[in-house]
C-alpha positions as CSV (number, residue, x, y, z in Angstrom):
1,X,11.0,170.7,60.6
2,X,11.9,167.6,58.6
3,X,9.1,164.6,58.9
4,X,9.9,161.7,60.8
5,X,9.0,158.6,59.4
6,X,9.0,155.6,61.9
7,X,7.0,152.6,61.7
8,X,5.6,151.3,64.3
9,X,7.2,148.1,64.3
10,X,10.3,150.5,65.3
11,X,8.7,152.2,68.0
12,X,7.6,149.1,69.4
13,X,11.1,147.7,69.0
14,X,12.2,150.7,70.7
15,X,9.9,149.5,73.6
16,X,10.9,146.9,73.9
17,X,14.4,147.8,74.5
18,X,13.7,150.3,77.0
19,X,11.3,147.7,79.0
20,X,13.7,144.9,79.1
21,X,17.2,146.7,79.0
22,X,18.7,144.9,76.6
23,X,19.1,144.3,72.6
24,X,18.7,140.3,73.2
25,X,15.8,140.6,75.9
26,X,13.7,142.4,73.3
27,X,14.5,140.1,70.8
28,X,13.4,137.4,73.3
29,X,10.0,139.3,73.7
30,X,9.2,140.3,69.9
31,X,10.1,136.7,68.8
32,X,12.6,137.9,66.2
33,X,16.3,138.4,65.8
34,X,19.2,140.6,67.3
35,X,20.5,141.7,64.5
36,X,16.6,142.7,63.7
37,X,16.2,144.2,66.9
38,X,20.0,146.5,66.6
39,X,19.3,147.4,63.0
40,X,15.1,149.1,64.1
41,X,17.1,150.3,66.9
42,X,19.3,151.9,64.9
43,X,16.8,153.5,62.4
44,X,15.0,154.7,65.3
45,X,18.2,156.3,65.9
46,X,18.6,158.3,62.9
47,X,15.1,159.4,62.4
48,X,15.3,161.4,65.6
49,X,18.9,162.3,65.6
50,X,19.8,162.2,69.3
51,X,21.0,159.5,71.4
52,X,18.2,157.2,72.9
53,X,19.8,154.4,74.8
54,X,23.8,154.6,76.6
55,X,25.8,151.2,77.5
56,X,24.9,150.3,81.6
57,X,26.9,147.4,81.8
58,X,26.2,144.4,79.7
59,X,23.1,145.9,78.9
60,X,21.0,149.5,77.8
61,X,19.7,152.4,79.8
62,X,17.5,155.3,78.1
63,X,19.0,158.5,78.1
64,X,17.1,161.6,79.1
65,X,15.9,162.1,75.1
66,X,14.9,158.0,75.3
67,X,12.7,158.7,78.0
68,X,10.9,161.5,76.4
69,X,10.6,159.4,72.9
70,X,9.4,156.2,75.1
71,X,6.5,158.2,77.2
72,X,5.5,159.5,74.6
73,X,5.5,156.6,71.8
74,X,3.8,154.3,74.2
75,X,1.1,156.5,74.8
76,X,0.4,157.1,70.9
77,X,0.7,153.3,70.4
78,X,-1.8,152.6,73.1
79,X,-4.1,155.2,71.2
80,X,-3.7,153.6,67.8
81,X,-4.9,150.0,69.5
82,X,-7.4,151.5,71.3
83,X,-9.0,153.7,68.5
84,X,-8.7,150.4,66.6
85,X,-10.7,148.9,69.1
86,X,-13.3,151.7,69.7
87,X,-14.3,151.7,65.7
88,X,-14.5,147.8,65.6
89,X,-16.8,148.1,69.1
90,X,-18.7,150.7,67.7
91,X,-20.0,149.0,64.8
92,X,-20.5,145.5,67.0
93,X,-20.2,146.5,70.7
94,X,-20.8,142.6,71.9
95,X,-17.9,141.6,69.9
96,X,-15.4,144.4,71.4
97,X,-12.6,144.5,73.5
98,X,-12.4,144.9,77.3
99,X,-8.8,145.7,79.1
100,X,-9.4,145.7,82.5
101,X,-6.7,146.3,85.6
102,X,-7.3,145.6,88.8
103,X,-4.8,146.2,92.3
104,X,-4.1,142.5,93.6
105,X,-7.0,142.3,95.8
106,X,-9.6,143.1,94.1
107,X,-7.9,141.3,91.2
108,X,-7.3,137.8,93.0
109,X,-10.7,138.4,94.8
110,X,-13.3,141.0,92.9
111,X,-12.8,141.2,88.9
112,X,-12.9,137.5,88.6
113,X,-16.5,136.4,89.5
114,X,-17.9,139.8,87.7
115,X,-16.2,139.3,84.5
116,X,-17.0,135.8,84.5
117,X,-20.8,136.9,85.0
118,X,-20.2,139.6,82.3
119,X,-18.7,136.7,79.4
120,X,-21.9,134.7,80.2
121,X,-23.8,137.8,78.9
122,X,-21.5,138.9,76.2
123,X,-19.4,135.7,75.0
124,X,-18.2,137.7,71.8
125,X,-16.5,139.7,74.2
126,X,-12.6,139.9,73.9
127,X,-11.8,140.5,77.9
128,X,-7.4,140.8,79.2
129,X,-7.4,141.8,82.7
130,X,-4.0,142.3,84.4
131,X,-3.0,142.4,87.9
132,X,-0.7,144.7,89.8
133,X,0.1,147.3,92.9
134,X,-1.6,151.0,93.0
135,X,1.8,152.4,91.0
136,X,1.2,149.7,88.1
137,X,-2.5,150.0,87.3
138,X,-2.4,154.3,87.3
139,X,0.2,153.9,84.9
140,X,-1.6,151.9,82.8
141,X,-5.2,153.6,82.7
142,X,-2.6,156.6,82.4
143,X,-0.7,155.6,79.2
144,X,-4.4,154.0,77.4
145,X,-3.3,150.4,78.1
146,X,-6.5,149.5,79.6
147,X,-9.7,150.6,79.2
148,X,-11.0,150.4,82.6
149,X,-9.4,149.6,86.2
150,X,-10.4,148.9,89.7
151,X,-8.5,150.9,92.9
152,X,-8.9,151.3,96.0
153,X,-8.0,155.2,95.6
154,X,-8.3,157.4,92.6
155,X,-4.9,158.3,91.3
156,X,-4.6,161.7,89.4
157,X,-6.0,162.1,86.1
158,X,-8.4,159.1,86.6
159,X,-12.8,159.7,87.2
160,X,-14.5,157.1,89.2
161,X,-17.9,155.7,87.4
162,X,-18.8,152.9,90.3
163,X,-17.7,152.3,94.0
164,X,-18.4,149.5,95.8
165,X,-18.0,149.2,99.8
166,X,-14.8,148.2,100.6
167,X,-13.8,147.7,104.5
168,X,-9.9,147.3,105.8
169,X,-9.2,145.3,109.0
170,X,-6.6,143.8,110.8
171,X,-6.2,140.4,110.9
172,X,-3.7,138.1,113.3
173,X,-3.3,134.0,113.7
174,X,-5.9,132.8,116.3
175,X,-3.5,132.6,119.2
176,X,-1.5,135.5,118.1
177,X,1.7,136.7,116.3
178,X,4.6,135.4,117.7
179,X,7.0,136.8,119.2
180,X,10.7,138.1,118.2
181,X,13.1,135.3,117.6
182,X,16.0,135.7,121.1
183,X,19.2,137.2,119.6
184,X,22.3,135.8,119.9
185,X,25.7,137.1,121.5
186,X,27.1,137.8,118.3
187,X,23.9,139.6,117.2
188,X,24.2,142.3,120.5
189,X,20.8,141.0,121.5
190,X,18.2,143.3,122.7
191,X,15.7,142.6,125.5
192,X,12.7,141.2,124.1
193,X,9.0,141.9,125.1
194,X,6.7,139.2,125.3
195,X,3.0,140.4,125.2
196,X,0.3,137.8,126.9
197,X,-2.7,140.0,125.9
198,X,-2.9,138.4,121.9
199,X,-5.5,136.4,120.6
200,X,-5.9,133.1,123.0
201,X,-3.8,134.5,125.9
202,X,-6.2,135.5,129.1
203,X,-6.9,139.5,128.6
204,X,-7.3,141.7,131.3
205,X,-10.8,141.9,132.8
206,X,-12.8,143.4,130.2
207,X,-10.9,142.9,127.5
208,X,-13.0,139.7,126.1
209,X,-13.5,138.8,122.3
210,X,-16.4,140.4,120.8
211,X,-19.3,138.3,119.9
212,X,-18.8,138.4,116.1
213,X,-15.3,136.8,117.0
214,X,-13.6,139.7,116.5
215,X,-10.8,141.3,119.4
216,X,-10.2,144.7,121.0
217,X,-7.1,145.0,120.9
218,X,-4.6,147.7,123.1
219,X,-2.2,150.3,121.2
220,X,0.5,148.5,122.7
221,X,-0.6,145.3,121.0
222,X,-0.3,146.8,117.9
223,X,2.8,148.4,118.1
224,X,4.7,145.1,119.8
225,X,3.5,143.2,116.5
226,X,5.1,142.7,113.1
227,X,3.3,144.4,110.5
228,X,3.4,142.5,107.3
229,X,2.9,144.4,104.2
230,X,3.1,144.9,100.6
231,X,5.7,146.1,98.6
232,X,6.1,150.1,97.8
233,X,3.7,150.9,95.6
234,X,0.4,149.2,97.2
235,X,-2.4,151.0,98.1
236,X,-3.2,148.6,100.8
237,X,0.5,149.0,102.5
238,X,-0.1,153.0,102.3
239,X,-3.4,153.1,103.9
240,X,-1.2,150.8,106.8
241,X,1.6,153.3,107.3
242,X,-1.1,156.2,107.3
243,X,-3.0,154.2,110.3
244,X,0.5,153.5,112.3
245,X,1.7,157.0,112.2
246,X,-1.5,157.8,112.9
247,X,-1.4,156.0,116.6
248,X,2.4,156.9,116.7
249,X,3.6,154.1,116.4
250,X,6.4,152.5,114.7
251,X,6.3,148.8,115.0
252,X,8.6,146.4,113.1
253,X,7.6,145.6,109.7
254,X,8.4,143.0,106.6
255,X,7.7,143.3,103.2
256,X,6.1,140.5,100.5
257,X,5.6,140.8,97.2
258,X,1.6,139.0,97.3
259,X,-1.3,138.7,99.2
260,X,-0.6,134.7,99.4
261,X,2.6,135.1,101.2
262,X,1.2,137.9,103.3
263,X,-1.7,136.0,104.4
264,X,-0.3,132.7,105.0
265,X,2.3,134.5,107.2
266,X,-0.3,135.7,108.8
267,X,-1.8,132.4,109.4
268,X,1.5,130.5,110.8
269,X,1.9,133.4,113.3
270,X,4.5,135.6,111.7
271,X,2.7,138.8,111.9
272,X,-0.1,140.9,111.8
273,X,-1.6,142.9,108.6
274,X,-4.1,145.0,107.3
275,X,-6.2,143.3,104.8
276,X,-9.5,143.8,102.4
277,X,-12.5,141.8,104.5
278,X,-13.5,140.7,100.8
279,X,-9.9,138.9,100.9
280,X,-10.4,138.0,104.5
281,X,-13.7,136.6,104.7
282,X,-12.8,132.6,104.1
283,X,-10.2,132.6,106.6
284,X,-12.5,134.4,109.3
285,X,-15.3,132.2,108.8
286,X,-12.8,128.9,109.2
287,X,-11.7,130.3,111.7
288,X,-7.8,130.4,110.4
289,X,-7.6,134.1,111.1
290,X,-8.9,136.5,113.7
291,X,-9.9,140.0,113.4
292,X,-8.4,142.9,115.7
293,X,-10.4,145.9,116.5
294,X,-9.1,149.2,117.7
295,X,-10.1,153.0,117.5
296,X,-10.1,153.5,113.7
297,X,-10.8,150.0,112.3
298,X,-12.3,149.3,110.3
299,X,-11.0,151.5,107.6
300,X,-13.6,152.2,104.8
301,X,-11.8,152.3,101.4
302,X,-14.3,151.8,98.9
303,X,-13.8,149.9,95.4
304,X,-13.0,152.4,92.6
305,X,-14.1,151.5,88.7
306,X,-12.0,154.0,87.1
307,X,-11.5,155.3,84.0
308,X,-9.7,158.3,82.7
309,X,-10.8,161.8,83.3
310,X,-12.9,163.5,80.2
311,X,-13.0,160.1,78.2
312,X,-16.4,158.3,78.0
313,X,-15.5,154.8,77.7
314,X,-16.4,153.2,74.3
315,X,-19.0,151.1,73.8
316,X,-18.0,148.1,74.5
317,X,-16.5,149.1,78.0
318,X,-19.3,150.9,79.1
319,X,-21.3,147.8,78.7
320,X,-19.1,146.4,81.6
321,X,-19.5,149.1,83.9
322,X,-23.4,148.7,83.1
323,X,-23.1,145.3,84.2
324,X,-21.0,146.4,87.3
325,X,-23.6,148.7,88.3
326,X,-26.6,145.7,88.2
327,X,-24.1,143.9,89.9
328,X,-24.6,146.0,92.8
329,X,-21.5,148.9,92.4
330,X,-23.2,152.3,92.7
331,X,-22.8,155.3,91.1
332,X,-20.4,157.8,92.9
333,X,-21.6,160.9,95.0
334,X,-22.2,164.1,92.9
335,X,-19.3,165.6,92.7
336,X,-17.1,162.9,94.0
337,X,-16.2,161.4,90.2
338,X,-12.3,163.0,90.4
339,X,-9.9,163.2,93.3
């Protein structure tokens, strides 16, 4: 078989076109020219001798053969930077590099204050951390574009080294979600249920708020409220659905794309969601949000530091996750390491 010789400023070129979906978008992100982009496009081309990208309208699609070269060439990228990284951590581990990901939550609310703790300890430290859904962060710890990552569930392929507890509730406005907007003629309106058992409405006997603040809350309740989630994708949105089919239920939902506009939805009344209590816990104690209770909640999903099956971090890396362990993360049950 004839040798292929591609640089790697052609694979990532490459990459870049099948990310962004287009010769000029690329450009955009490499900071160089069209013409630069079209002509390592077109090398690319030649050295593997199939067709890689197809016309979709004003801009580029992979072709089957693309795909394959693009899994593929990502992943040995990523492995070229991070065995970069490893040798230059090896020989000076507190000048290293940490690539951390993180679901939103525990992004916007966990990795923050423990890799600001870690820098005071290790300023040398080169730290990136990004932030996305369940879907996101597996495929980067899968394809070696982080070192480390923090879930609420284990996705294939990935070996937990720390949890942390980790509880799920359901969270509503004070007084309540409120109720369905009335239809109007031309919308063939429906008859609407108005519940006066929420939060702030007198309860049957019985059915008083809990001392902690917290309400029990009826089946019913939960399946006359919206349910706000997440997009498809989130962890947190998954563990939802599982609870409402679960009950039985099928309640009226609407999607968001962050926790902000979740939670502030939640706040003006929109809706009910299930949230992280870490994410929770400002808005409980101020009293902007109540907790509902009902058979099954709280829902224990435990904080996951992952990293990838069979790889012992490198040196620098494993410093953080010795730092997340004094931190107060424990070490995870014999045998409980991979999914």
């Amino acid at each position: 078989m004839e040798e292929t010789r591609l640089t790697l400023g052609q694979l990532r070129t490459f990459l870049a076109v099948a990310a962004t979906g287009s010769v000029r978008a690329a450009a955009e992100q490499l900071v160089v020219t069209q013409p630069a982009v079209s002509s390592a496009l077109a090398a690319v081309r030649k050295q593997v001798g199939v067709a890689l990208v197809v016309r979709d309208g004003r801009g580029l699609r992979l072709t089957p053969a693309g795909e394959a070269l693009a899994e593929r060439a990502r992943a040995a990228l990523a492995l070229l930077d991070e065995a970069v990284a490893a040798a230059r951590g090896e020989a000076d581990p507190a000048r290293g590099r940490l690539r951390l990901a993180s679901v939103t939550t525990a992004g916007e609310h966990l990795a923050p204050p423990l890799l600001a703790s870690f820098l005071a300890e290790h300023p040398g430290v080169s730290v990136s951390l990004e932030v996305g859904n369940r879907r996101r962060v597996a495929d980067l710890l899968a394809h070696h574009e982080v070192d480390l990552a923090i879930g609420g569930r284990p996705p294939p392929g990935a070996e937990t080294l720390a949890v942390k507890a980790n509880r799920l509730i359901v969270v509503s406005a004070p007084r309540g979600p409120a109720g369905p907007a009335p239809a109007t003629r031309a919308e063939n309106p429906q008859p609407v249920r108005v519940s006066r058992s929420g939060p702030g409405a007198p309860g049957p006997k019985g059915r008083r708020s809990r001392g902690d603040g917290a309400r029990e809350v009826r089946r019913a309740e939960l399946e006359a409220a919206t349910w706000l989630l997440r997009e498809p994708g989130s962890g947190t949105r998954a563990t939802a659905e599982a609870f409402l089919e679960g009950l039985g239920i099928a309640p009226r939902t609407l999607t968001f794309g962050s926790n902000g506009a979740v939670l502030e939805s939640v706040r003006i009344g929109l809706g009910v969601t299930l949230a992280s209590a870490d994410a929770v816990a400002g808005h409980l104690a101020g009293g902007g949000l109540v907790e509902w209770r009902h058979a099954g909640l709280p829902i224990e999903r435990p904080w996951h530091l992952l990293a990838r099956a069979g790889e012992p971090p490198a040196p620098t890396p494993a410093r953080f996750l010795t730092h997340v362990l004094e931190a107060g993360w424990a070490r995870p049950p014999e045998g409980e390491e991979r999914p």
